[in-house]
C-alpha positions as CSV (number, residue, x, y, z in Angstrom):
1,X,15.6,8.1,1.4
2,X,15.3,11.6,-0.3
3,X,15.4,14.9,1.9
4,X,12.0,15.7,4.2
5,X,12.6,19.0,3.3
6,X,9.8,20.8,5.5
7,X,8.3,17.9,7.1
8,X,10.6,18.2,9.9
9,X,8.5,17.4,12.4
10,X,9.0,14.2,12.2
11,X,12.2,14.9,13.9
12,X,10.8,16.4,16.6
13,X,11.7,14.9,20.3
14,X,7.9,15.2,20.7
15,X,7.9,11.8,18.8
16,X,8.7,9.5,20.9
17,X,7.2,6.3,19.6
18,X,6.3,6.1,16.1
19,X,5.9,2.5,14.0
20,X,7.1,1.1,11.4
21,X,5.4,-0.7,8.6
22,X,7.2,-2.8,5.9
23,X,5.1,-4.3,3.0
24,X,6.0,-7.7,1.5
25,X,3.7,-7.8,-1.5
26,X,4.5,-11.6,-2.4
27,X,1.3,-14.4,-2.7
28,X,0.6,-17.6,-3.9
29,X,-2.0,-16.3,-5.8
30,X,-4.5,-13.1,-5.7
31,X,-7.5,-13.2,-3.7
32,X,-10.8,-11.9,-6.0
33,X,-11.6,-8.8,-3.6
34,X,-7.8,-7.7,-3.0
35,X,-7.0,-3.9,-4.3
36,X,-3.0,-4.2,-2.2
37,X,0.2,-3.8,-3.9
38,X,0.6,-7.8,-4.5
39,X,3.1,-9.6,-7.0
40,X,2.8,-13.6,-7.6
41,X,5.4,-15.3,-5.6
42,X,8.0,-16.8,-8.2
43,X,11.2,-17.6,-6.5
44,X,13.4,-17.1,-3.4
45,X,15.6,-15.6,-5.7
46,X,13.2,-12.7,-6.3
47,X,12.4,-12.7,-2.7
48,X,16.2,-12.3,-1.4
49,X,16.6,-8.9,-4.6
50,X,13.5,-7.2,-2.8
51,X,14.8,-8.2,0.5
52,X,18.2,-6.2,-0.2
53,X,16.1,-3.1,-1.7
54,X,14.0,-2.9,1.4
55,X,16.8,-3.5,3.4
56,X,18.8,-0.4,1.7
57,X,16.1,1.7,1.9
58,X,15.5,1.0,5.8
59,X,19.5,2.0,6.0
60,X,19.5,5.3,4.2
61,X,16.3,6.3,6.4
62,X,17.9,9.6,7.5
63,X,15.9,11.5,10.3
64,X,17.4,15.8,11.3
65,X,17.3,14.8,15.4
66,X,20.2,15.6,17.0
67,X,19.8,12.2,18.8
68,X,20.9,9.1,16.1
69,X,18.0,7.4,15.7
70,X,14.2,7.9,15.9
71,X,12.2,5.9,18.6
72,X,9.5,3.2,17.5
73,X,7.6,1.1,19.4
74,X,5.8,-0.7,17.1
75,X,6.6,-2.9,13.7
76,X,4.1,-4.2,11.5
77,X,4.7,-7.1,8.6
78,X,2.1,-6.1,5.9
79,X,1.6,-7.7,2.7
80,X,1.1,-9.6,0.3
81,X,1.8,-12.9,2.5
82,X,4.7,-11.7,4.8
83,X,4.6,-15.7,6.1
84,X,6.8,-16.3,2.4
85,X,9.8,-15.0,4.3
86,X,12.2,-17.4,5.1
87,X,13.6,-16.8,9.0
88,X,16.8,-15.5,7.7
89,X,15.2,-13.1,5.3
90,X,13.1,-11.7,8.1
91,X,15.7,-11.9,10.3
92,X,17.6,-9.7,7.7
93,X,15.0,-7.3,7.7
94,X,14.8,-6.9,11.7
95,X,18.8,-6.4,12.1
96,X,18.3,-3.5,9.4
97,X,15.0,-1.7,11.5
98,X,16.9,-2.3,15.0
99,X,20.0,-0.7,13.1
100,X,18.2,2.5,12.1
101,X,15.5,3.0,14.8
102,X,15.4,2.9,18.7
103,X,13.1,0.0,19.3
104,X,11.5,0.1,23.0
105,X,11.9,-3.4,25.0
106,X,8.0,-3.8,24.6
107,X,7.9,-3.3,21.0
108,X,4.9,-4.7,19.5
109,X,6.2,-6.7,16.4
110,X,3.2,-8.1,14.0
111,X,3.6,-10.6,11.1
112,X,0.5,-11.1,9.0
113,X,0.6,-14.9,8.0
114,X,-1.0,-16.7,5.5
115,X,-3.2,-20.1,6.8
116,X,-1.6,-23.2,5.0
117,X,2.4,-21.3,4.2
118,X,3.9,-21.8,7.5
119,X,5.6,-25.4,9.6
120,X,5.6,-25.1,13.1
121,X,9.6,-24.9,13.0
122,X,9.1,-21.3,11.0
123,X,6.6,-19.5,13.4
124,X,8.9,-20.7,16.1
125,X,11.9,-19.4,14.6
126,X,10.0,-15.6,13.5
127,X,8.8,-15.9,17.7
128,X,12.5,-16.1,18.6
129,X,13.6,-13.4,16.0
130,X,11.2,-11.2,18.2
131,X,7.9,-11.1,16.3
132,X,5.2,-11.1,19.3
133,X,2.0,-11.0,17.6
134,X,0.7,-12.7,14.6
135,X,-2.4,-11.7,12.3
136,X,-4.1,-13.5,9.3
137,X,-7.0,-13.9,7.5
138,X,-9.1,-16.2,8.1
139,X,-11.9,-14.2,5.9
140,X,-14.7,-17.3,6.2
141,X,-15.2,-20.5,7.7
142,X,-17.0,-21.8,4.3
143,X,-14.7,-23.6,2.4
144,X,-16.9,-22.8,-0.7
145,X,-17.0,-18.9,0.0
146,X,-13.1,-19.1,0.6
147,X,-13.0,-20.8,-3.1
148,X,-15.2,-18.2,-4.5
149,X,-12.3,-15.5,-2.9
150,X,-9.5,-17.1,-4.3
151,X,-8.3,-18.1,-1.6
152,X,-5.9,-21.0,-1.2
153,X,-6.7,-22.0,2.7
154,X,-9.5,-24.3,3.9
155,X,-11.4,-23.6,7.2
156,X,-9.7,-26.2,8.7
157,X,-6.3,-24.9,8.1
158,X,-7.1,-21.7,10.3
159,X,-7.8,-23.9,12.8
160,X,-4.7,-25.6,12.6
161,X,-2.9,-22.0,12.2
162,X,-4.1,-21.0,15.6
163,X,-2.8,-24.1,17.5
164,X,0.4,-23.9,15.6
165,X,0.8,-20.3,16.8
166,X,-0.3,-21.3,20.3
167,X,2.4,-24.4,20.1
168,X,4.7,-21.7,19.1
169,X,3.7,-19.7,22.1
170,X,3.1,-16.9,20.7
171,X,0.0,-15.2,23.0
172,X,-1.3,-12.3,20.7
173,X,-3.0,-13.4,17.8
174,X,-5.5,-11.8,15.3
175,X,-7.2,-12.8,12.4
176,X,-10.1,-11.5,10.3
177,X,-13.2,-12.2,9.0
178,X,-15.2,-10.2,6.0
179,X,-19.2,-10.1,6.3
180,X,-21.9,-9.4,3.4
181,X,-19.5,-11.8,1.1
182,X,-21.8,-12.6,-2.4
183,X,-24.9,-15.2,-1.6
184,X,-23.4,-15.1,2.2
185,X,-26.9,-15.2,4.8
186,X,-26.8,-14.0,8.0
187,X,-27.6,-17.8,9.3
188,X,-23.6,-18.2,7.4
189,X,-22.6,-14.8,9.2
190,X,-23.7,-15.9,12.4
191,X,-21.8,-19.4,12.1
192,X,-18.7,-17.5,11.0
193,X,-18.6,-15.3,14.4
194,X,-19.3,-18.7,16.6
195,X,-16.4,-20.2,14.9
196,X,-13.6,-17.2,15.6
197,X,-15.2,-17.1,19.0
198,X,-14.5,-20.4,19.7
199,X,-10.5,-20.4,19.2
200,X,-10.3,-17.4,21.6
201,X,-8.2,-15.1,19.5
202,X,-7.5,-11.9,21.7
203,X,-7.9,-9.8,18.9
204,X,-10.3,-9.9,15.7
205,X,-11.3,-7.6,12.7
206,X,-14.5,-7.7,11.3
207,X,-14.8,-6.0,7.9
208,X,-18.1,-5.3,6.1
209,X,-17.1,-6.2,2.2
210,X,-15.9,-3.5,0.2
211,X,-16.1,-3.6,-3.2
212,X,-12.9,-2.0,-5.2
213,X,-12.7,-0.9,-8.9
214,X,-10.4,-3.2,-10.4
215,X,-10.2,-6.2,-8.7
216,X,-11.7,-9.6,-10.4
217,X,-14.8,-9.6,-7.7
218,X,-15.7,-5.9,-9.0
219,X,-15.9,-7.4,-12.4
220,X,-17.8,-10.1,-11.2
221,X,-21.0,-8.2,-9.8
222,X,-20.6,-5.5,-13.0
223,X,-21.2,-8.6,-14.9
224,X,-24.0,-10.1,-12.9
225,X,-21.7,-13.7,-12.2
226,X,-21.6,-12.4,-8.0
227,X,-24.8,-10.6,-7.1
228,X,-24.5,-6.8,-5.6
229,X,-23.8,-7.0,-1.6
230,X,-27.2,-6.2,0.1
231,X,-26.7,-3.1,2.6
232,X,-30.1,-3.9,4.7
233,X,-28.1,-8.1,5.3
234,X,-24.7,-5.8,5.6
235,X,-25.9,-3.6,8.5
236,X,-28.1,-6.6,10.0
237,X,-24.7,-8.6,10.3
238,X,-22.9,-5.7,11.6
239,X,-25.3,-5.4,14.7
240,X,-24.9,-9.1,14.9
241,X,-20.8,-8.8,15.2
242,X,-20.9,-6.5,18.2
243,X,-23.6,-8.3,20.2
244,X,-22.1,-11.8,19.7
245,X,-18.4,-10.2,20.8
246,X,-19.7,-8.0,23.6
247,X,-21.0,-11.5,25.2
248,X,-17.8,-12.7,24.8
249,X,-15.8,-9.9,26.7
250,X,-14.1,-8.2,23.2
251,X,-14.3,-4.5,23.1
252,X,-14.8,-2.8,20.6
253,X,-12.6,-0.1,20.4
254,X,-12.7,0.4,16.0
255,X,-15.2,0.4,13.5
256,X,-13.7,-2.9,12.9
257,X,-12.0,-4.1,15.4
258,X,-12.6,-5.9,18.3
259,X,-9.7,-7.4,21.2
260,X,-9.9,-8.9,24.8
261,X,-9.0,-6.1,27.3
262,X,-4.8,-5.0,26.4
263,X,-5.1,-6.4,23.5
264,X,-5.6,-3.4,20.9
265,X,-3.5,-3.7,18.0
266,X,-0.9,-0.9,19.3
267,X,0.4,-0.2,15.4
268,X,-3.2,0.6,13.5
269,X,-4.3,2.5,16.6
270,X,-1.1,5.0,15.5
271,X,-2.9,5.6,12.4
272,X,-6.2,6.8,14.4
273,X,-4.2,9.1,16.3
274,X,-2.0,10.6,13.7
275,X,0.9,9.2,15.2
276,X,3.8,8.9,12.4
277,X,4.6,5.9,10.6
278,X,7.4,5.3,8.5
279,X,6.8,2.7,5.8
280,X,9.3,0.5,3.5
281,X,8.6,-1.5,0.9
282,X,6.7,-1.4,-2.5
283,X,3.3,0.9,-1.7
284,X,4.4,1.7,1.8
285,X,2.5,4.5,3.0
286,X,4.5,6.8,5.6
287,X,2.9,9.9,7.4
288,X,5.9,12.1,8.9
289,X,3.7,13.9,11.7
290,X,2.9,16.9,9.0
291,X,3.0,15.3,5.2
292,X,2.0,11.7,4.0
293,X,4.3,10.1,1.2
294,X,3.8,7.3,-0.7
295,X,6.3,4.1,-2.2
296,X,6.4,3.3,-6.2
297,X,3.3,0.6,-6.1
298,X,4.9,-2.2,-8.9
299,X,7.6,-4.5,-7.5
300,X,10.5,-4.5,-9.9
301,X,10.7,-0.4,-10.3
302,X,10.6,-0.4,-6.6
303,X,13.8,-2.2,-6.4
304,X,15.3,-0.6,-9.6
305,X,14.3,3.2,-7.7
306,X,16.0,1.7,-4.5
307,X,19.2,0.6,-6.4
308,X,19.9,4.0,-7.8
309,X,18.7,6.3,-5.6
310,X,17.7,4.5,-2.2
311,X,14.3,5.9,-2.6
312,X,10.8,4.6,-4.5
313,X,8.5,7.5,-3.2
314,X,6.3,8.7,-5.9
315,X,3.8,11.3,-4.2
316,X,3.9,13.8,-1.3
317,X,1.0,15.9,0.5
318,X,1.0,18.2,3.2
319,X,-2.1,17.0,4.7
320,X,-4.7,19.0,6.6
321,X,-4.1,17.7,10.2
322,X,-7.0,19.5,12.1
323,X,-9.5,17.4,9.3
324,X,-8.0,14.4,9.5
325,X,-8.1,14.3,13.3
326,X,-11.5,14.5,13.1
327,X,-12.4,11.5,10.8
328,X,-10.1,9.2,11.7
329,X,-10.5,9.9,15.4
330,X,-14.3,9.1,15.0
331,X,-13.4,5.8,13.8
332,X,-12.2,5.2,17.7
333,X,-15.2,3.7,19.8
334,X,-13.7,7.0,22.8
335,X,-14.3,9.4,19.9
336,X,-12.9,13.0,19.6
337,X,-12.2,14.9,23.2
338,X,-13.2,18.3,22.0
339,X,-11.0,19.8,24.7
340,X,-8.0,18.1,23.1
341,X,-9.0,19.1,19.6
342,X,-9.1,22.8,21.0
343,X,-5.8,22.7,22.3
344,X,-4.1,21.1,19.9
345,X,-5.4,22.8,16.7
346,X,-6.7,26.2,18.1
347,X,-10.1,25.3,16.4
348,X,-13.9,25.3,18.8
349,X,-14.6,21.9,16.2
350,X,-18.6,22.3,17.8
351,X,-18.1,25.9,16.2
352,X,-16.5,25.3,13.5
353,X,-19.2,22.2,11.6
354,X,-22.1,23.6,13.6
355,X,-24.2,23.3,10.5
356,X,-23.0,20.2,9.4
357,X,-23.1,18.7,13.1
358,X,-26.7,19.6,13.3
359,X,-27.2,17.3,10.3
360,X,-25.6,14.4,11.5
361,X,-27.6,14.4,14.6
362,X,-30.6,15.1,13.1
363,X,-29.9,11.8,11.1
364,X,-29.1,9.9,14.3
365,X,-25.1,9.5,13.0
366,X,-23.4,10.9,15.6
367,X,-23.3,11.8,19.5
368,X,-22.3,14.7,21.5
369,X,-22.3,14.3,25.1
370,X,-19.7,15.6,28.0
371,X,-16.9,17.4,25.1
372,X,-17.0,14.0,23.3
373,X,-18.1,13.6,19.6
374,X,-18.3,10.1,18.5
375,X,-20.3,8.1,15.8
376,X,-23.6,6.3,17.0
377,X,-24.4,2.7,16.3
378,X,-26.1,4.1,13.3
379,X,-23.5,5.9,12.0
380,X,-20.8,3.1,11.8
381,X,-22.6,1.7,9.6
382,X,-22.3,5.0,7.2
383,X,-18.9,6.5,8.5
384,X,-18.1,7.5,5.3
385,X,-21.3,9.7,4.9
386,X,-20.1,11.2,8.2
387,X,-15.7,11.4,6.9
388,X,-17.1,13.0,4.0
389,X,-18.2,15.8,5.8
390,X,-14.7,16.9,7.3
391,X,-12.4,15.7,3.9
């Protein structure tokens, strides 16, 4: 990887459990609503080549620490449909990360899988290569919705994903589902959340759809063949996700995400807390503890970057870490200690967006109550009214 230069900091000792997050942008085919990094999966052949590049890149990671190697305690399996890999191309992948990082015995090691790619002998042979906790996406229990997504799964086979995951013991598992998909009712919505609460994941993400430029469902509603989601239905469904998982003992601890008590996903909360992650891989975000930098996005120029100069980044920012704090720790059901905030940036925040603050409450979009700012129930539902105040 090219020099940090400045960014230091992500050599600091005060690091002492960052993540790591590898993207395999490979799928059968393209879901309708998907903006990620995604290439069609061809052949193994093309696999194995992309394999190698992210297995260089992993290798020339170079960190200015005086100890060898930086400590993680979390990897993530992103994609794409990371499920594609064969064992020994995960396997390949894992030797590499344990070779360049200091994992923690309780690393948390997520594979996003694909419903319908996977035999009971595979997810039994990625639990032995270490990987703990599995995640998918379910999206819907229609089977015509999923069809109108482009996707390739039936209801069924999440069903059948789970108790191959559970025969394969693995005892973490998340999927998602998206509400306020096109002609979706909240009679559908409601059937949906019965459904995931019946095969007792101990984790779920609930997603309000989000519509982004580009992709085939964007072009769908501009040309009136998908009507535009209804935000009145969207918040109505919202409500309806946290009442029917508070019943059922999930805690909300996200905007969007929901798990049985221990169970929070342990690698997206890093991102909340502006804890770094290093990312491989075509798209691969990485956030260094002071500047965020960014992987070449298309597939073959990623591995051509990586094969002459074992690095694809394409973009680096010094970001504004006393913002950022602020709107991505209001995503967090605990909110922002303002305490903390003080001592960590030097900044009174109550001070700072007095004006701004006054607004929000008047609107009913945020709380303030014992040094805590968080986002009301209101306000989840238009967090990115509230973000766009501290950006």
């Amino acid at each position: 990887m090219s020099e940090l230069g400045e960014t230091s900091a992500v050599c600091h000792n005060f690091y002492m459990s960052a993540g790591v997050y590898i993207h395999i942008p490979f799928c059968k085919s393209r879901c309708s609503y998907c903006d990620f990094a995604t290439d069609v999966f061809r052949s193994n052949e093309i696999v194995d080549s992309y394999v190698d590049a992210l297995v260089k890149e992993i290798n020339s990671f170079q960190c200015k620490i005086q100890n060898p190697k930086s400590k993680i305690d979390t990897v993530y399996f992103g994609g794409g449909t990371p499920s594609l890999l064969s064992p020994k191309q995960l396997e390949k992948i894992l030797n590499a990360v344990h070779e360049t990082f200091e994992a923690a015995e309780n690393s948390e090691i997520t594979m996003e899988m694909n419903p319908a790619t996977m035999t009971l002998e595979t997810v039994r042979a990625y639990r032995s290569l270490g990987v703990n906790r599995a995640s998918f996406g379910a999206q819907t229990f229609d089977d015509t919705e999923l069809k109108r997504l482009g996707r390739r799964h039936t209801a069924n086979d999440v069903r059948e994903t789970i108790e191959l995951l559970r025969k394969a013991e693995f005892t973490n598992v998340s999927f998602d589902l998206i509400a306020g998909l096109p002609r979706q009712t909240i009679r559908d919505w409601e059937r949906n959340l019965e459904e995931a609460l019946k095969l007792n994941p101990e984790h779920l993400s609930l997603y309000l759809l989000e519509i982004h430029e580009g992709t085939p469902l964007a072009e769908q509603i501009r040309s009136h063949r998908q009507p535009q989601p209804d935000e009145d239905l969207s918040a109505e469904m919202y409500e309806l996700m946290t009442e029917k998982t508070s019943a059922e003992n999930y805690a909300q601890y996200e905007i969007s995400n929901f798990s049985l008590p221990n169970f929070e996903s342990r690698h997206n909360s890093k991102y909340w807390t502006l804890d770094p992650v290093y990312g491989f891989g075509v798209s691969a975000h990485s956030f260094d503890g002071i500047s965020r930098y960014v992987n070449e996005r298309d597939t073959a120029k990623y591995v051509e970057m990586i094969e002459k100069k074992d690095s694809a980044e394409v973009y680096r920012e010094r970001i504004d870490l006393a913002s950022e704090f602020i709107f991505l720790g209001l995503r967090l059901e605990k909110g922002i200690d303002l305490t903390e905030y003080e001592k960590r940036f030097g900044i009174n925040l109550l001070e700072r967006y007095a004006e701004d603050l006054a607004r929000l409450q008047d609107f009913e979009l945020i709380e303030i109550n014992e040094k805590v700012l968080k986002l009301s129930n209101k306000g989840k539902l238009y967090s990115n009214e509230v973000f766009s105040v501290f950006v």
